[in-house]
Structures are given as structure tokens and as C-alpha cells.
N, C-alpha and C positions, 0 to 999 in steps of 0.2 A: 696149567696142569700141575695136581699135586703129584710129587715124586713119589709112589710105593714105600711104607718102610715094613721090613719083614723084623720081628723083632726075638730073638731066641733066647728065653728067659730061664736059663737054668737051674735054678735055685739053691737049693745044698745036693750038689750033684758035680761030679766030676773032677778027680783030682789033676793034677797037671799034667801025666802022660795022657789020661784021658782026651783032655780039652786038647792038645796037639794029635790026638791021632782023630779027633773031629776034624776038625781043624785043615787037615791033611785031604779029608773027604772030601769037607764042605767045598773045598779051594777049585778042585781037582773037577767037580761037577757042576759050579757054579754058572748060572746062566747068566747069560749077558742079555737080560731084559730089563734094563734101567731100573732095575729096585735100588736100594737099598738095606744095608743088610747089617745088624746090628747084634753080638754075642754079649749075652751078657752071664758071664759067670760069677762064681763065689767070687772073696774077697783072694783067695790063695791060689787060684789059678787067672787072676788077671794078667801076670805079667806071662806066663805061657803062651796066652792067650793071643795078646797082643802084640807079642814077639812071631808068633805064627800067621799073622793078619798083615804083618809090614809088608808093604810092598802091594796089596791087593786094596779094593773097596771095599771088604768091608772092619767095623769100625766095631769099637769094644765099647760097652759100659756096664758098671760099678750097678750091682743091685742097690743099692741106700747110701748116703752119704751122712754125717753132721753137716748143719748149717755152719755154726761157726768154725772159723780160718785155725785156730787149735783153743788149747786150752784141756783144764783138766777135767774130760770125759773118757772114763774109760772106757776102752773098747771100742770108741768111736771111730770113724775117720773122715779126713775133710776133704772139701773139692779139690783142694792145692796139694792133697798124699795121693789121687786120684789123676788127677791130671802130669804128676812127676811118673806114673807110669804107666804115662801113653795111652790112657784111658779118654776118651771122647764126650760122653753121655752118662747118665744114671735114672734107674729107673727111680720113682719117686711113688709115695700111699700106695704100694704093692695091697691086695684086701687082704696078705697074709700077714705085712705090716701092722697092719690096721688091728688085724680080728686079735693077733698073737702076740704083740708087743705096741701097744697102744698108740701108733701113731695117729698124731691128731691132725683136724685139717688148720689148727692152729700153727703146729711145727711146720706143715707143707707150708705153711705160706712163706716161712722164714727160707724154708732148704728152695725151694722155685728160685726165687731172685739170688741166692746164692752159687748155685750149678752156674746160672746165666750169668754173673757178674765171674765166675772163672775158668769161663769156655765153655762147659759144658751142657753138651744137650740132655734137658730133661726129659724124662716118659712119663710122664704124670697120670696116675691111674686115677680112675674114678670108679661107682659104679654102686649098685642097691643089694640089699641079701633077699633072702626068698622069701620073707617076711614082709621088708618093703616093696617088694614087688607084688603079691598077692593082696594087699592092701592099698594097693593104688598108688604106692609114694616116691616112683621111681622119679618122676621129673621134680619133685621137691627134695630127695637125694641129690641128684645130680647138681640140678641147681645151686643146691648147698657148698656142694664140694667143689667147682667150680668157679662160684662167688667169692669162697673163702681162699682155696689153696693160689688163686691167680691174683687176689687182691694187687699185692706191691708187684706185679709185673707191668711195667709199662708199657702202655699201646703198642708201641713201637716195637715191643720185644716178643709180642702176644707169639708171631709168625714163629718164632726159634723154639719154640717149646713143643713135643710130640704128646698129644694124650690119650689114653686107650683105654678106652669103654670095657670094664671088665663084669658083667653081671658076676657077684659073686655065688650064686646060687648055679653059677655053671660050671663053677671051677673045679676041677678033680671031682667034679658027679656022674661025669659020662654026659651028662646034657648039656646042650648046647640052645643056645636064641637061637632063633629060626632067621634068615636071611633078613624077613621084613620086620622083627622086634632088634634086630642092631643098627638098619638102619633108621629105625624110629627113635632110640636112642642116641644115634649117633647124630643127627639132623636137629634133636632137642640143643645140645652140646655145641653147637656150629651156631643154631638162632641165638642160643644165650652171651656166646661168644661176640656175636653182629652188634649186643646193644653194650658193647666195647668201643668195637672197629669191624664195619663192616665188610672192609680191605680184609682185613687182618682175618677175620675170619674166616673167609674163603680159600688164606692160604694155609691155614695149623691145618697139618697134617693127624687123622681119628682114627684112633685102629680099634679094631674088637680082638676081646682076650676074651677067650673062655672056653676050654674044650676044643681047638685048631687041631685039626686034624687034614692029611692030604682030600681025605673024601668031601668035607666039608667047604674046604679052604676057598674055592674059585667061587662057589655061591655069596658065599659072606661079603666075598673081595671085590663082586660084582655090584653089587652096591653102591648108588651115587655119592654118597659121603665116606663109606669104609675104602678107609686109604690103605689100608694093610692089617696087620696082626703082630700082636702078642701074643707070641706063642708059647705055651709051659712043656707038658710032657712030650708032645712029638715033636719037640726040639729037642731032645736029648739024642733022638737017632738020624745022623746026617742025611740019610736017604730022603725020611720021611720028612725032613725040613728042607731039605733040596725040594722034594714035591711042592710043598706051599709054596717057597719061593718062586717057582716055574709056574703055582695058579695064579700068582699075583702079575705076570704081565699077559695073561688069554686073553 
């Protein structure tokens, strides 16, 4: 059995009293349905963050990281400034990454085995825009991104890395894939994974990101290959991500 992961993607949202008085909620209502449960805020409210999570399951990561251990990148930060604050995980080709600040599925390949060579679990996003989907090119996206960002991960390490199917044509539109286009997506993602390790690919955990909402959540999460969710806006309000968390073990 894969383990649930509920994933709370905050983005440029929430300053540090904020993130503790989430924080406070989230603790306070948290279900004991064997998920796992993963905040991922700004850079400035990490250690709030993770400071308010001590002691509990659940577990912080870093929206983006650098690949390289330092050096002169400004503005960067690296796995090893990340993991000195308590920090777990990072999500990795967020599609606002992508679309906004040109991350490539070149750099993914570098920062993947990097998180993994310093504790850290990645969230490795994938996913097509409404263009490639409307034109047929969602499994040659995926493929791509998959092929390339996992390259330098070894078999062996396939299992430690979380990745979640984000169509980006759903992101912040109000629309969402319908139950049986995430898992059609998400089963594409898991075969391609098998002609790796077919162990290994039964155990990486697939979430869907795109428009998570409580009403939506249990459908999606019913799903033989959707392991949980990426969640963007209704992870800003504890209730309504207390919901998904609570549809992911029905």
C-alpha cells in the first residue's frame, strides 16, 4: 500500500504569524488517517513553519531549491540552507516555475538527484498546458518530462521521490480533470516509470494538482493510481485542507 501524501502548496502567501496560526488549526483538527501531510511555504515562513510542526507528522518543504551545495547564485538557496532548517522535502518544476521563470526539464534533472543526495524528498511536478492537451500531446509531455527530470536518479532511489500530475490548463481556472483524465494521466506516469523498475514503480507515490478542492478531493483520490494531491488555493484555508486531508483516507 502506497501511503497518501496530502501536499499544501502555498505559494507567495502567508507571512509567519499567518503560517502559525494555520498551523495551530491544521494540528488541532488533524485526522489520524495515515496520510501524510506535507506544508509547503514561502522561503520566509519556513522556519515558523517548521517550528510549529515539531513534535507532530506533519513535515515541511521548501517550494524550489538550487541544485548546487553553494556558490555564487543570487537569490538562490540550496538543499543543505534547507535542510539546516528543519525543512524535509521541496517541491521541484512547479508549471509556475516553468511558465514564469524558465525552469527547465534540464535544471530538474540536476536539482532531482540533488534534494535526494541531501535528505530531501522531492515533489516533482509534471504536467501539459491546454494547448498540449487539445492537440493530443499530453503522453509525449509527460513522457518528456519524466524521461528527462528522473534521468540521474537511480533505480534504487526512483521510490523516494513524490510526483504530481499537475495539468496546467487547471491550475487557478476554476477547472479541474475529471476523475478518469487524472487517472489516465496518472497510470501513463506509473507504466513509463515500470520501463525503469517495475518494483519501484508501483511504490512512487502520484498526486494530482490542479483545482483540489474539498468537493472534488475524494473523487480524484479514489482513483487506483492517485496517491493524494497537490493542493494550491484551498490549502491556504485550514478547514478546507483539513477536508481533503479527511477525503484522502474514505
Amino acid at each position: 500500500m502506497r501511503t497518501p501524501v496530502l501536499a499544501a502548496n502555498w505559494k507567495m502567501n502567508k507571512t509567519r504569524a499567518e503560517a502559525r496560526e494555520f498551523m495551530v488549526a491544521l494540528l488541532e483538527g488533524l485526522p489520524d488517517n495515515g496520510t501524510e501531510v506535507v506544508i509547503c511555504p514561502p522561503y520566509t515562513a519556513l522556519t515558523a513553519t517548521v517550528g510549529a510542526a515539531e513534535g507532530s507528522r506533519v513535515t515541511v518543504a521548501a517550494q524550489n531549491m538550487h541544485q548546487a551545495e553553494s556558490g555564487a547564485f543570487t537569490g538562490e538557496v540550496s538543499a543543505q540552507m534547507l535542510r539546516d532548517l528543519g525543512v524535509r522535502g521541496v517541491v521541484l518544476g512547479h508549471s509556475e516555475r516553468r511558465q514564469h521563470f524558465g525552469e527547465t526539464d534540464e535544471a530538474l534533472a540536476e536539482k532531482v538527484p540533488a534534494a535526494l543526495a541531501a535528505g530531501l524528498q522531492p515533489i516533482l511536478c509534471v504536467g501539459e498546458d491546454e494547448a498540449q492537451r487539445d492537440g493530443d500531446e499530453t503522453a509525449d509531455v509527460l513522457t518528456q518530462q519524466i524521461d528527462t527530470d528522473l534521468a540521474s536518479v537511480p533505480e534504487d532511489e526512483l521510490a523516494k521521490v513524490v510526483i504530481a500530475y499537475e495539468p496546467i490548463w487547471a491550475i487557478g481556472t476554476g477547472r479541474t480533470a475529471t476523475p478518469e483524465q487524472a487517472q489516465e494521466a496518472v497510470a501513463l506516469i506509473r507504466v513509463r516509470l515500470s520501463g525503469r523498475s517495475t518494483e519501484m514503480a508501483e511504490q512512487v507515490r502520484i498526486l494530482y494538482g490542479g483545482s483540489v478542492k474539498p468537493g472534488n478531493a475524494a473523487d480524484l483520490m479514489a482513483q487506483p493510481d492517485v496517491d493524494g494531491a497537490l493542493v494550491g488555493g484551498a490549502a491556504l484555508d485550514p478547514a478546507d485542507f483539513l477536508a481533503i486531508v479527511g477525503a484522502a483516507g474514505q
